[in-house]
Biopython code that builds the backbone (N, CA, C, O; Angstrom):
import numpy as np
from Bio.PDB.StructureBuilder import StructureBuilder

atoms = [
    (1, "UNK", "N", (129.515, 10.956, 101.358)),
    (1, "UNK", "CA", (128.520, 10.803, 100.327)),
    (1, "UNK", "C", (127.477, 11.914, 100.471)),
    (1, "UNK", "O", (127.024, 12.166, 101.587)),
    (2, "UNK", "N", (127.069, 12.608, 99.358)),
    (2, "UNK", "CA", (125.694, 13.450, 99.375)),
    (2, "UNK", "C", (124.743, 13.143, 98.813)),
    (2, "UNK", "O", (124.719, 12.581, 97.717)),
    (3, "UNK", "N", (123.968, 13.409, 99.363)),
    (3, "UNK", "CA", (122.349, 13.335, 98.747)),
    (3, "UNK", "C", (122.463, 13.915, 97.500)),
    (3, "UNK", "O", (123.098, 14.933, 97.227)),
    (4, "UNK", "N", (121.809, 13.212, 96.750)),
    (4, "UNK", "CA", (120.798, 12.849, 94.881)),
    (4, "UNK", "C", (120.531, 14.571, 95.155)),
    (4, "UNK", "O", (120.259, 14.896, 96.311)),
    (5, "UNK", "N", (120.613, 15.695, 94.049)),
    (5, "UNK", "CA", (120.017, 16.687, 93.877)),
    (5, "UNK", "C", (118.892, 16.643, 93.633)),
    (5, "UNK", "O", (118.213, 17.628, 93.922)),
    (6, "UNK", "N", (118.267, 15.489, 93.012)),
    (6, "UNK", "CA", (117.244, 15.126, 92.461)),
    (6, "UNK", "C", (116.984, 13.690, 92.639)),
    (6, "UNK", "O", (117.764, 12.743, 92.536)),
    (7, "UNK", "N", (115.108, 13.732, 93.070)),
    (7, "UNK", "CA", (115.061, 12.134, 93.380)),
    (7, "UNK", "C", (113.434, 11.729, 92.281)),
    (7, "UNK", "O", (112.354, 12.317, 92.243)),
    (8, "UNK", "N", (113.885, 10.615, 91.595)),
    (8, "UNK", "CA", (112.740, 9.804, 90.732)),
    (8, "UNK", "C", (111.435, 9.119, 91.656)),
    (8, "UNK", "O", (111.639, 8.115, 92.339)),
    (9, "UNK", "N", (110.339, 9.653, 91.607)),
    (9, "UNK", "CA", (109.662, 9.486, 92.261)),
    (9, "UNK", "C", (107.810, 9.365, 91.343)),
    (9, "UNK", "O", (107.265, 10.269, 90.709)),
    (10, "UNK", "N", (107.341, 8.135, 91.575)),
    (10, "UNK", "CA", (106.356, 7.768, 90.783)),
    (10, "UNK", "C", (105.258, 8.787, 90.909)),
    (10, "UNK", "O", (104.826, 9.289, 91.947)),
    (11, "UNK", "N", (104.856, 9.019, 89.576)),
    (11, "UNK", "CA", (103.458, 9.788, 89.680)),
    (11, "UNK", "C", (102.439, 9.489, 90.109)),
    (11, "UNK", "O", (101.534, 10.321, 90.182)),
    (12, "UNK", "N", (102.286, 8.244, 90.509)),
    (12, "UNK", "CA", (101.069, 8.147, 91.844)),
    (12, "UNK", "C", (101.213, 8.465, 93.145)),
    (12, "UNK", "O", (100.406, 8.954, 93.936)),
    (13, "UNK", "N", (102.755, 8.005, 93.323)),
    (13, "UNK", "CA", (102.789, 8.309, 94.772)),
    (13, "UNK", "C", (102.832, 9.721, 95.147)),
    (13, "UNK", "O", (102.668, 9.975, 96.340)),
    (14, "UNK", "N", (103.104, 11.070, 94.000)),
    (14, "UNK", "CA", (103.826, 12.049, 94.201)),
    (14, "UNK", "C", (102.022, 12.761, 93.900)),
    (14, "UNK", "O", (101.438, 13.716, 94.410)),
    (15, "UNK", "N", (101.686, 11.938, 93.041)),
    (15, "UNK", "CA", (99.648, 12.634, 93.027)),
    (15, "UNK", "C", (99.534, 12.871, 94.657)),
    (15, "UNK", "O", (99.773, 13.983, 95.127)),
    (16, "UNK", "N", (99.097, 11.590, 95.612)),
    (16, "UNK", "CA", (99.210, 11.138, 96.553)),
    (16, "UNK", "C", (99.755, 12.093, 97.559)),
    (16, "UNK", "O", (98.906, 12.512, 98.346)),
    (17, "UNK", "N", (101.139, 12.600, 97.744)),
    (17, "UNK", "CA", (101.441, 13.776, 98.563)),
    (17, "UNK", "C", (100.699, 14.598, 98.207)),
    (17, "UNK", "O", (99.804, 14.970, 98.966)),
    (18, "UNK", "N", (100.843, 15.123, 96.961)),
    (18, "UNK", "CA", (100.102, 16.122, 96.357)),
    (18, "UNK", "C", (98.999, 16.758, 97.361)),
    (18, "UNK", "O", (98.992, 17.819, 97.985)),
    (19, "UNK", "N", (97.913, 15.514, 97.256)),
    (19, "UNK", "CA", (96.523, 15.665, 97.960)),
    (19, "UNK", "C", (97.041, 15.729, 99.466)),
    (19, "UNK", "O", (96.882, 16.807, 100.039)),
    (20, "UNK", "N", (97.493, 14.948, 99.990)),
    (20, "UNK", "CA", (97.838, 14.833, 101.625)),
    (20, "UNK", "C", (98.379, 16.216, 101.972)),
    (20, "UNK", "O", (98.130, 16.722, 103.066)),
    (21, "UNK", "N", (99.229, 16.922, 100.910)),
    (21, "UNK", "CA", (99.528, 18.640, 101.302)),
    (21, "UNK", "C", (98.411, 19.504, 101.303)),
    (21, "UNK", "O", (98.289, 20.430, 102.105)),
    (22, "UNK", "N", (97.287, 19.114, 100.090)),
    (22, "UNK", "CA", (96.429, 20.181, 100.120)),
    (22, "UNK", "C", (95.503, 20.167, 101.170)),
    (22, "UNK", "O", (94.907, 21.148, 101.614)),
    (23, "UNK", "N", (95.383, 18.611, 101.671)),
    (23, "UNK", "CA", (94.232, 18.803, 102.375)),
    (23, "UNK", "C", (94.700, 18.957, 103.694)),
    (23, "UNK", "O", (93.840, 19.269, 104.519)),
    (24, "UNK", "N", (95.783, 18.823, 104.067)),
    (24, "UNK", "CA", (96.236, 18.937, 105.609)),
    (24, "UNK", "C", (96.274, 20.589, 105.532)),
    (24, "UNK", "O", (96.670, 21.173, 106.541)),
    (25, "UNK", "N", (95.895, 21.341, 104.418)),
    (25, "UNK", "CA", (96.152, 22.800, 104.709)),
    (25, "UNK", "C", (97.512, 23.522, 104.496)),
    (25, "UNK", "O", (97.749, 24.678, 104.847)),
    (26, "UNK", "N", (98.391, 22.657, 103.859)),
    (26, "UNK", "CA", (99.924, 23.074, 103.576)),
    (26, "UNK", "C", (99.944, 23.625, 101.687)),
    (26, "UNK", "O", (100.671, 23.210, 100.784)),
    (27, "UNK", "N", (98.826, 24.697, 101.646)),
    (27, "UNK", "CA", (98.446, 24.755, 100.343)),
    (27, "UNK", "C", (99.766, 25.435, 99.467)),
    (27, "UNK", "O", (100.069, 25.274, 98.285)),
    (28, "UNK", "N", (100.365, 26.188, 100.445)),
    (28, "UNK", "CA", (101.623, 26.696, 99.729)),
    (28, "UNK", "C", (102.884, 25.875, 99.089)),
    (28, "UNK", "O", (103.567, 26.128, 98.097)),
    (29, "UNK", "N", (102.937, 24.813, 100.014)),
    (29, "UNK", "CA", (103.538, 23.671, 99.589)),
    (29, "UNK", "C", (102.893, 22.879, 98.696)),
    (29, "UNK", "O", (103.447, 21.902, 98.191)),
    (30, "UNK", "N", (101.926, 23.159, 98.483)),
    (30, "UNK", "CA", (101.247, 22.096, 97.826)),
    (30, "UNK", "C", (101.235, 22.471, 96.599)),
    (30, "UNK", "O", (100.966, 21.732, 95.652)),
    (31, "UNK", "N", (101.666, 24.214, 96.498)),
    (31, "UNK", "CA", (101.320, 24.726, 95.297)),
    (31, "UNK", "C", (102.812, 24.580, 94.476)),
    (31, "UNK", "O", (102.810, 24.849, 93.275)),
    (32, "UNK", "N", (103.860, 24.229, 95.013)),
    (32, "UNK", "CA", (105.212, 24.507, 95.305)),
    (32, "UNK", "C", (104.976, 23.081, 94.193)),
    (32, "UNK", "O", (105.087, 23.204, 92.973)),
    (33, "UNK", "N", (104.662, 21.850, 94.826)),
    (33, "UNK", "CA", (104.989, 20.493, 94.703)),
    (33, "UNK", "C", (103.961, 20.351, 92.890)),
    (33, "UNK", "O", (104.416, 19.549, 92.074)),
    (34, "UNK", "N", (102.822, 21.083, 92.550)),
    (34, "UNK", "CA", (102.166, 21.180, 91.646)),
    (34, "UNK", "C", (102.626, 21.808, 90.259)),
    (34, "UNK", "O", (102.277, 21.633, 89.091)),
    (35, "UNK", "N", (103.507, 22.568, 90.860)),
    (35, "UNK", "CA", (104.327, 23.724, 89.694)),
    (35, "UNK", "C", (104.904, 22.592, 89.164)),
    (35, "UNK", "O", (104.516, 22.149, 88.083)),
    (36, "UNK", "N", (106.288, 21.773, 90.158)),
    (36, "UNK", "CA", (107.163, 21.332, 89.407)),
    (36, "UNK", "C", (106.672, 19.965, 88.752)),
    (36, "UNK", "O", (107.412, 19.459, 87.909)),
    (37, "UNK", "N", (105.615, 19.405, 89.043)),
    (37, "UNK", "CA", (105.092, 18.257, 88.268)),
    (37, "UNK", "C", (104.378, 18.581, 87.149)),
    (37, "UNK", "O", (104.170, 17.741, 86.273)),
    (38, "UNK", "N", (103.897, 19.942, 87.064)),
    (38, "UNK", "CA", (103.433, 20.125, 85.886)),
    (38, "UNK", "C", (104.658, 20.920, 84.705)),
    (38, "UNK", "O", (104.486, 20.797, 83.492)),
    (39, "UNK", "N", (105.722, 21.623, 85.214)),
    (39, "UNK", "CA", (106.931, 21.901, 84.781)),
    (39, "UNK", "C", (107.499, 20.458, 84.132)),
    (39, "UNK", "O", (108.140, 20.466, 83.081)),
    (40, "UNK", "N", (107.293, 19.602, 84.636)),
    (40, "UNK", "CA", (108.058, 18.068, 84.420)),
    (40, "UNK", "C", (106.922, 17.765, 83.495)),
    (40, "UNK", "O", (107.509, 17.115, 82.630)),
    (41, "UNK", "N", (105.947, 17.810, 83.209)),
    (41, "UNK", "CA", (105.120, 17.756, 82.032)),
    (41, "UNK", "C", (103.765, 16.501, 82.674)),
    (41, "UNK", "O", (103.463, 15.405, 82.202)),
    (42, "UNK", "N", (103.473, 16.876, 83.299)),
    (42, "UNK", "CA", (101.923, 16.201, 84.312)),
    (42, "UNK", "C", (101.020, 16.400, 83.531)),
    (42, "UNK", "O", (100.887, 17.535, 83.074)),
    (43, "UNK", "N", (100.087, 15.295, 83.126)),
    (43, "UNK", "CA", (99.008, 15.610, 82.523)),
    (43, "UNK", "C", (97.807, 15.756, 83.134)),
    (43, "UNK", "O", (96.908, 16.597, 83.158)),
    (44, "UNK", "N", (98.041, 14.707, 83.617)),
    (44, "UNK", "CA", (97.016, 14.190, 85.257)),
    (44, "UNK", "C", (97.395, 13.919, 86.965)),
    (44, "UNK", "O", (98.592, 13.911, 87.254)),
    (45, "UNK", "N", (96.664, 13.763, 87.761)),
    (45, "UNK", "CA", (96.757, 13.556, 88.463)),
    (45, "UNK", "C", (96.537, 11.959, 88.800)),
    (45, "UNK", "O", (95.448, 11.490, 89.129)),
    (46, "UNK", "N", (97.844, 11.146, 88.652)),
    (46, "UNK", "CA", (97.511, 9.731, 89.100)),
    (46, "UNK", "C", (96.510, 9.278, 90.033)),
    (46, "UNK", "O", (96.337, 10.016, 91.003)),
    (47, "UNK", "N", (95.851, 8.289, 89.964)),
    (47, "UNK", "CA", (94.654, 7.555, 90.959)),
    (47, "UNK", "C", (93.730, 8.515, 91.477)),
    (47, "UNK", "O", (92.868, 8.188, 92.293)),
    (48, "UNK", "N", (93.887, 9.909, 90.967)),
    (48, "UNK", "CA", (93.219, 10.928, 91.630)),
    (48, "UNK", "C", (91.352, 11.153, 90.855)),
    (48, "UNK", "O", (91.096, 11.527, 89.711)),
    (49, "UNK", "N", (90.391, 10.789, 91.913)),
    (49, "UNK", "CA", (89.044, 10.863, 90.791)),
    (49, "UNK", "C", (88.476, 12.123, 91.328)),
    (49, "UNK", "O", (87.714, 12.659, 90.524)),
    (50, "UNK", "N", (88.667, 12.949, 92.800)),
    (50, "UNK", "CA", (88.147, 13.993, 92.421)),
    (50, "UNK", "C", (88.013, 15.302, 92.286)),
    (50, "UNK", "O", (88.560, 16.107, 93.040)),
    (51, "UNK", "N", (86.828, 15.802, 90.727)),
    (51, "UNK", "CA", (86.991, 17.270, 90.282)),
    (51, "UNK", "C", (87.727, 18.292, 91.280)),
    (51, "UNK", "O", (88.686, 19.054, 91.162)),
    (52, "UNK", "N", (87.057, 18.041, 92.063)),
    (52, "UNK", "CA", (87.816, 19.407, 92.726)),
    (52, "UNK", "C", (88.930, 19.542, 92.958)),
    (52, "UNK", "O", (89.516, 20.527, 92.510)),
    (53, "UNK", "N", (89.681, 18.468, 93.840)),
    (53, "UNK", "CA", (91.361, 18.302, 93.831)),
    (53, "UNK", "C", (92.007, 18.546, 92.475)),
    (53, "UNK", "O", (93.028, 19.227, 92.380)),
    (54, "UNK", "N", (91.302, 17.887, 91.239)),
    (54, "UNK", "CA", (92.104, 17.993, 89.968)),
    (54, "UNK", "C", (91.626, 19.650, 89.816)),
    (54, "UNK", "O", (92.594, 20.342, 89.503)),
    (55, "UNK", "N", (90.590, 20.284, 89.941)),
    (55, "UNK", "CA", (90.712, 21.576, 89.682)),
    (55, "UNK", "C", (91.633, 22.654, 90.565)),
    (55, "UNK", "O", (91.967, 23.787, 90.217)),
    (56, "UNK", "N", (91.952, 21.939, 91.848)),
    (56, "UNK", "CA", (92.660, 22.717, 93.005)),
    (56, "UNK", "C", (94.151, 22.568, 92.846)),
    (56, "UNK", "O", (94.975, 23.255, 93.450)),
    (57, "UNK", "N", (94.451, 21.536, 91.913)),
    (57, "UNK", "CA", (96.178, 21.075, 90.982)),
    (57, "UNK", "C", (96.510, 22.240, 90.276)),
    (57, "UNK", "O", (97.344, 23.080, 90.616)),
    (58, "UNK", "N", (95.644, 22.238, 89.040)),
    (58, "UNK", "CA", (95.415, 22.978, 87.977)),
    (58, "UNK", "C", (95.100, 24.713, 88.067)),
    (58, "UNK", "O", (95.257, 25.616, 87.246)),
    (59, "UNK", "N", (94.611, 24.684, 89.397)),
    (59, "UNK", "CA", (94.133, 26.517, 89.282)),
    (59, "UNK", "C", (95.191, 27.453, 89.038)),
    (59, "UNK", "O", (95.212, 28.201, 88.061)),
    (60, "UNK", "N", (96.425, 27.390, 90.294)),
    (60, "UNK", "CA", (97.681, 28.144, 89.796)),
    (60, "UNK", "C", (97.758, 28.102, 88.506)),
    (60, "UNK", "O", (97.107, 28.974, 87.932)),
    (61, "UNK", "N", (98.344, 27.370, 87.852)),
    (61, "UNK", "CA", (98.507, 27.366, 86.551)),
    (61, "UNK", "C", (97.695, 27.685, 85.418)),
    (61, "UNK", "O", (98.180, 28.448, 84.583)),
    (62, "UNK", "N", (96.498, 27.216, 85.238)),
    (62, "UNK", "CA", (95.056, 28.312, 84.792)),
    (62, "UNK", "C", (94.959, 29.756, 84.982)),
    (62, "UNK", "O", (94.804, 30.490, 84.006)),
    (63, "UNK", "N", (95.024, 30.125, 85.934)),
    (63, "UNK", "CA", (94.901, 31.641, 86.285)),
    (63, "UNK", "C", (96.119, 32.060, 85.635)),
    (63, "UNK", "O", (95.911, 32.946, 84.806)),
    (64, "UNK", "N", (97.882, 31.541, 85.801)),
    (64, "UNK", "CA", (98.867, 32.387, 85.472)),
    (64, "UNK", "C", (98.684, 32.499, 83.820)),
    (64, "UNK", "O", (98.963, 33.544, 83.232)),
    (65, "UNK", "N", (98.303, 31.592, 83.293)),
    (65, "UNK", "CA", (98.617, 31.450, 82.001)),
    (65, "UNK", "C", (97.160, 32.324, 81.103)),
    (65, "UNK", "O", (97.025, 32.482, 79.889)),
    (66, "UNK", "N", (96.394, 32.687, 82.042)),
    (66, "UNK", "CA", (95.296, 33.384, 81.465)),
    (66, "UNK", "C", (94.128, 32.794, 80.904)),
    (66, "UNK", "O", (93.426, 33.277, 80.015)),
    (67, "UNK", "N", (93.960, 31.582, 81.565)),
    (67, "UNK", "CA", (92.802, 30.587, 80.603)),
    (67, "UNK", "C", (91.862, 30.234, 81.600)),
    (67, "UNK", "O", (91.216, 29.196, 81.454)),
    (68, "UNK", "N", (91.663, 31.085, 82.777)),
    (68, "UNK", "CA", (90.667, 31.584, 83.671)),
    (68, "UNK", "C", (91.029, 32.533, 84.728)),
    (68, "UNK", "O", (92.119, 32.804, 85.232)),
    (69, "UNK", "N", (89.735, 33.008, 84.956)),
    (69, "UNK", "CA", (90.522, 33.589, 86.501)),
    (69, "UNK", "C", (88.694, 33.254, 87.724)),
    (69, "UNK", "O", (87.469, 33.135, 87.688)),
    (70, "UNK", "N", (89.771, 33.268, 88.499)),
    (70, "UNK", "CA", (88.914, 32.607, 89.682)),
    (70, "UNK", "C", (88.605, 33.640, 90.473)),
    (70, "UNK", "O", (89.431, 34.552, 90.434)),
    (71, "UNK", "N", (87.448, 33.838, 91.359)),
    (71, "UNK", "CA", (86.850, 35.191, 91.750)),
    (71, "UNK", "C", (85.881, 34.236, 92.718)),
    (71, "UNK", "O", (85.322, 33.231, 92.278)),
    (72, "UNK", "N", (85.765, 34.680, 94.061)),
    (72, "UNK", "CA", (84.954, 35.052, 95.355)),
    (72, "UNK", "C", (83.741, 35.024, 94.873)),
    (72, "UNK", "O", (83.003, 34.050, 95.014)),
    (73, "UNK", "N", (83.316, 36.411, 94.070)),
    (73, "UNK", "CA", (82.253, 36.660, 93.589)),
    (73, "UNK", "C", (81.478, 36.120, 93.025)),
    (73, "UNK", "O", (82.015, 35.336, 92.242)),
    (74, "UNK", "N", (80.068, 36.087, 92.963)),
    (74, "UNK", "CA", (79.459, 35.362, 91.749)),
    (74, "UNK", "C", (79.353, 36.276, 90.533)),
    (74, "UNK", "O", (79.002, 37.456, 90.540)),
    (75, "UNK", "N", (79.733, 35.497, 89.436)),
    (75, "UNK", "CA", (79.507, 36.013, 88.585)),
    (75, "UNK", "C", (78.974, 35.297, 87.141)),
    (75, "UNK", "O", (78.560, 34.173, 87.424)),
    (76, "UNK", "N", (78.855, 35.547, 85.810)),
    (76, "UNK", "CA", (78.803, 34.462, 85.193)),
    (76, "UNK", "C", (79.755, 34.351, 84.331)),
    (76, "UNK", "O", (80.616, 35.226, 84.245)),
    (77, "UNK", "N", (79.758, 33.311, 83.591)),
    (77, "UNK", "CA", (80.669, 32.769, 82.730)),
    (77, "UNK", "C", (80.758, 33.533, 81.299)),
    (77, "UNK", "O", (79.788, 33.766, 80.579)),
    (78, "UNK", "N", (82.114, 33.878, 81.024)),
    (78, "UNK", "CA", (82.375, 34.612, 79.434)),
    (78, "UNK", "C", (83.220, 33.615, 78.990)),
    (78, "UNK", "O", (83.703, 33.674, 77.859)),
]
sb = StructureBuilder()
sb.init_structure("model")
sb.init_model(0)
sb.init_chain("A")
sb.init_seg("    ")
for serial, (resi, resn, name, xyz) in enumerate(atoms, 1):
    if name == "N":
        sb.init_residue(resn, " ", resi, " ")
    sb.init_atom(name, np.array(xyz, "f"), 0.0, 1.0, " ", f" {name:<3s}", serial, name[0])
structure = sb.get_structure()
């Protein structure tokens, strides 16, 4: 027998890793696990309340698509 190519897995629990990758510092994975839930069509982040994590989901994808870019620097807003 082989393993499922693919496994169904609830959007809370998969919010849930989500955060437990970013914050243990496994951000590459974390960025890995963010692509394909938002590829799969993610709107939100289940049980998730805060801004920053939902902005730390969302940044890859913001920056690639051109609807911000994120900068070190201070600067102000256009």
């Amino acid at each position: 027998m082989e393993n499922p190519k693919q496994y169904t897995v609830d959007a809370e629990v998969l919010s849930m890793v989500w955060v437990a990758l970013f914050e243990s510092g496994c951000e590459d994975l974390a960025q890995v696990v963010s692509a394909i839930m938002i590829d799969q069509g993610c709107q939100e982040l289940k049980g998730i309340k805060d801004h920053l994590l939902i902005l730390n989901f969302w940044k890859n994808y913001l920056e690639e698509n051109g609807i911000v870019e994120f900068s070190n620097e201070p600067q102000g807003v256009h």
